[in-house]
N, C-alpha and C positions, 0 to 999 in steps of 0.2 A: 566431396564426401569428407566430412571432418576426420574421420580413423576410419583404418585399412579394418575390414570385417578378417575375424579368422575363422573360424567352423558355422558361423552363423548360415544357417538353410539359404540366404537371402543373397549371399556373399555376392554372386555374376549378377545380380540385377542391377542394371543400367538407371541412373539417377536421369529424369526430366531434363532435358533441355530446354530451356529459354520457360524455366517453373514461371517466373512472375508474370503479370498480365502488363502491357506497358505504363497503366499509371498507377500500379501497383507499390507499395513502399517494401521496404525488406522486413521481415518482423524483427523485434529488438530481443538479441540476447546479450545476457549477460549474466557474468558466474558469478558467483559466489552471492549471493544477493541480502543473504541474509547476516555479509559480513560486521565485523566487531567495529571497523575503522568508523570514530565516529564522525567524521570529513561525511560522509554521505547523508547520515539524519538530520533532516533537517528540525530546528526546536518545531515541536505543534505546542507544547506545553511548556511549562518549568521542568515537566520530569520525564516526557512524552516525545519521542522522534519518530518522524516518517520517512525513510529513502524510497523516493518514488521509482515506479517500474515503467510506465506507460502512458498518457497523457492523450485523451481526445476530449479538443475544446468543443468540439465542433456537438457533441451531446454529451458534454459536462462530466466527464466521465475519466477516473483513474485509478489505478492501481498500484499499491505501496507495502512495505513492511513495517508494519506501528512495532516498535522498540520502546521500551523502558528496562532500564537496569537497574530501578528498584522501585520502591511502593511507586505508584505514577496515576495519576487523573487526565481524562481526556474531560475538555467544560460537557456539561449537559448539554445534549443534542437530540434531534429527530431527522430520519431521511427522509425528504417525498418519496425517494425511490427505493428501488431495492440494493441491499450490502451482502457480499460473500466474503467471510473470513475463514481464515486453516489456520490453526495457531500449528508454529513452528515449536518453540521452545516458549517454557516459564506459564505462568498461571496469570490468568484475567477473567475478567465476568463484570456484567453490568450491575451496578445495585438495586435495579428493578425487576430483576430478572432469579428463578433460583438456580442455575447451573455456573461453575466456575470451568471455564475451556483448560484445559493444560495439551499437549504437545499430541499432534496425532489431530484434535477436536476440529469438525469443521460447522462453523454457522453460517444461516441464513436467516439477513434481519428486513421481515417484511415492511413495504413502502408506510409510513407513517408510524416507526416505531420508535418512541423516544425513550433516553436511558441515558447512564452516566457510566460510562467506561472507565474500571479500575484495573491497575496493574498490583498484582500482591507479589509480596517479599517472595524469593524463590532463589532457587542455588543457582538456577539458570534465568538471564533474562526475560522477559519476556518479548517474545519476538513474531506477529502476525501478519500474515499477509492477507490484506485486505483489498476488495474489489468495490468501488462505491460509484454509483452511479447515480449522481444527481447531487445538487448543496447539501450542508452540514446548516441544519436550523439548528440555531443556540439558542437554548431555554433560559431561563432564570429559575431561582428555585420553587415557585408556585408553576414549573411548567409552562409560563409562557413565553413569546417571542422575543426574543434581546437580541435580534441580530441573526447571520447567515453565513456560509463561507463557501466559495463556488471553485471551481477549476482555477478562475482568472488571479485569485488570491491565491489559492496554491502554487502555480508556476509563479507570481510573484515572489511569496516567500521563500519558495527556494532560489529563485536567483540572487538574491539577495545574500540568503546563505553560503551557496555554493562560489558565489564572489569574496565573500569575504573568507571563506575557508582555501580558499586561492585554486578553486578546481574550476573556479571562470562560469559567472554567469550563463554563457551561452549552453556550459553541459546538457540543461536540462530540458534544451532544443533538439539533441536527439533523442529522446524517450515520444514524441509527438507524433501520434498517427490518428 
């Protein structure tokens, strides 16, 4: 049990023994997630960082907090699949799109929807956690195909990162389920 319960109704109830199944993994926590230290975003952009949450290669699939700490462009993209975003803090919105998210705002960007992700000036960064599931197709500016970015490219580029920021390569071997 992480902390002692005090008045809580629940307090005598006995926690699972043997909770996982045997080839079960332990789920990944980790606090603070949506910290300042910039050692964990990794560049996606010139002005655009990702500190990854979760990683499964295995259906192309992960979970991050998109950071920028001032105006910032993510390139023109489309998902095959479907995206869940919760902005945390700061102000963003696609330029295809007429809504601007600010803190509290959660989207869902249906499978095949292309757009160009901007961060606007704000007192607070902007900071989103995103769930994406499936490649990043990179558009050009008539919309069409220039390219793709998958899972196997994202765990490259943060190792890559996370190596040369001295938190070792291997970190972002435990996020992998």
């Amino acid at each position: 049990m992480p902390e002692a319960p005090k008045s809580e109704f629940w307090k005598n109830l006995k926690p699972i023994e043997n909770s996982l199944k045997p080839d079960a993994l332990p789920e990944v926590y980790i606090p603070n997630v949506a910290t300042d230290d910039d050692r964990y975003y990794v560049p996606f952009t010139d002005t655009v960082g990702s500190r990854p949450l979760w990683i499964n290669v295995k259906d192309n699939t992960w979970s991050d907090i998109l950071r920028s700490k001032e105006a910032g462009l993510v390139n023109r993209h489309y998902h095959p699949h479907e995206v869940f975003a919760y902005t945390i803090s700061g102000k963003w919105g696609y330029l295809e799109r007429p809504w601007t998210a600010t803190a509290g705002d959660f989207v869902y960007e249906s499978p095949g929807e292309g757009h160009t992700l901007v961060a606007y000036e704000h007192e607070d960064p902007m900071k989103t956690l995103f769930i994406v599931k499936g490649p990043l197709i990179w558009l050009d500016e008539n919309g069409d195909t220039a390219g793709f970015f998958d899972v196997h490219d994202y765990i490259d580029m943060c190792r890559k990162h996370y190596d040369k920021v001295g938190l070792g390569a291997d970190y972002i071997d435990g996020l992998f389920r």
